[in-house]
DRENDO-1510 file (C-alpha; in Angstrom, 1 decimal, always signed):
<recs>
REC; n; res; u; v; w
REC; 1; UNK; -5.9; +63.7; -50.8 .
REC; 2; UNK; -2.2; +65.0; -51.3 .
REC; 3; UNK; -1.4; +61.3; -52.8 .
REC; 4; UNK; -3.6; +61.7; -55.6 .
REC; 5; UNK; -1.5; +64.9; -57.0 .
REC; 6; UNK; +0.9; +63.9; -60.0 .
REC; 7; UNK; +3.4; +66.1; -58.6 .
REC; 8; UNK; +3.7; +63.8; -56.0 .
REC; 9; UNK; +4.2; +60.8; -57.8 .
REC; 10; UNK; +6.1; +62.1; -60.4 .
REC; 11; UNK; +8.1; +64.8; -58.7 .
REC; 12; UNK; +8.8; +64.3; -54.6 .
REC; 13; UNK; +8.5; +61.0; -54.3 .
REC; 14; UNK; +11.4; +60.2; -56.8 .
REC; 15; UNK; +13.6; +63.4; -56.0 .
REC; 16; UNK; +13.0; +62.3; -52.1 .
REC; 17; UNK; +14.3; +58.5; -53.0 .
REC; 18; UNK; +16.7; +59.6; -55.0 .
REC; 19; UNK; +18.1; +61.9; -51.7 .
REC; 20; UNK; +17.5; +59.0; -49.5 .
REC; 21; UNK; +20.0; +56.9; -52.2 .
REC; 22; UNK; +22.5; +59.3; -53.3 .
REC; 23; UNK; +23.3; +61.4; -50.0 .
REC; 24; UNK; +21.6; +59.1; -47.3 .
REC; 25; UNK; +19.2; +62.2; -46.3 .
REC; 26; UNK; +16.0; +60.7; -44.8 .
REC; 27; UNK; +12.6; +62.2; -45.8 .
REC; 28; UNK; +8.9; +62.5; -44.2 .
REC; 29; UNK; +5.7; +63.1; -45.9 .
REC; 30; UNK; +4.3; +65.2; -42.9 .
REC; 31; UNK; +1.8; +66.9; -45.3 .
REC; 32; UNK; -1.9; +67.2; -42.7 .
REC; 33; UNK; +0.5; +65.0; -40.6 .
REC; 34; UNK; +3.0; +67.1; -39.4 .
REC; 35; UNK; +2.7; +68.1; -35.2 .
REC; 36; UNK; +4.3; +71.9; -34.6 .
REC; 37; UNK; +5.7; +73.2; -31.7 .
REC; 38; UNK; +9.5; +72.3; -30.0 .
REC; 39; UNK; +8.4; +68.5; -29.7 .
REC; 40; UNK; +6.7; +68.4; -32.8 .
REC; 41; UNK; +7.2; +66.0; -35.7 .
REC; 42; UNK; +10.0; +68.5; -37.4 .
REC; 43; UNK; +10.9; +70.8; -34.3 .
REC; 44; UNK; +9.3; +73.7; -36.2 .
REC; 45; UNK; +7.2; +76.0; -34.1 .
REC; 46; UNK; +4.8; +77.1; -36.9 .
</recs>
C-alpha cells in the first residue's frame, strides 16, 4: 500500500539513496514491517 504513495517515490526513496551515496548511511523501509521491542528490527521498544 505505502509503495503506491508519490511521496515515496518521489521523496524517501531518492533522499534515502541519496544518504546511502553521499554519507554511506544505510536505510530500511520498515513501514507494516518493522518488529518492536529490544530485538526488534530497529531496537525501538514502541
Amino acid at each position: 500500500m505505502a509503495k503506491d504513495y508519490i511521496e515515496d517515490l518521489l521523496i524517501q526513496k531518492p533522499t534515502a539513496e541519496l544518504l546511502e551515496k553521499e554519507l554511506g548511511w544505510k536505510s530500511l523501509y520498515a513501514f507494516d514491517n518493522e518488529v518492536l521491542g529490544g530485538q526488534g528490527t530497529l531496537g525501538r521498544k514502541s
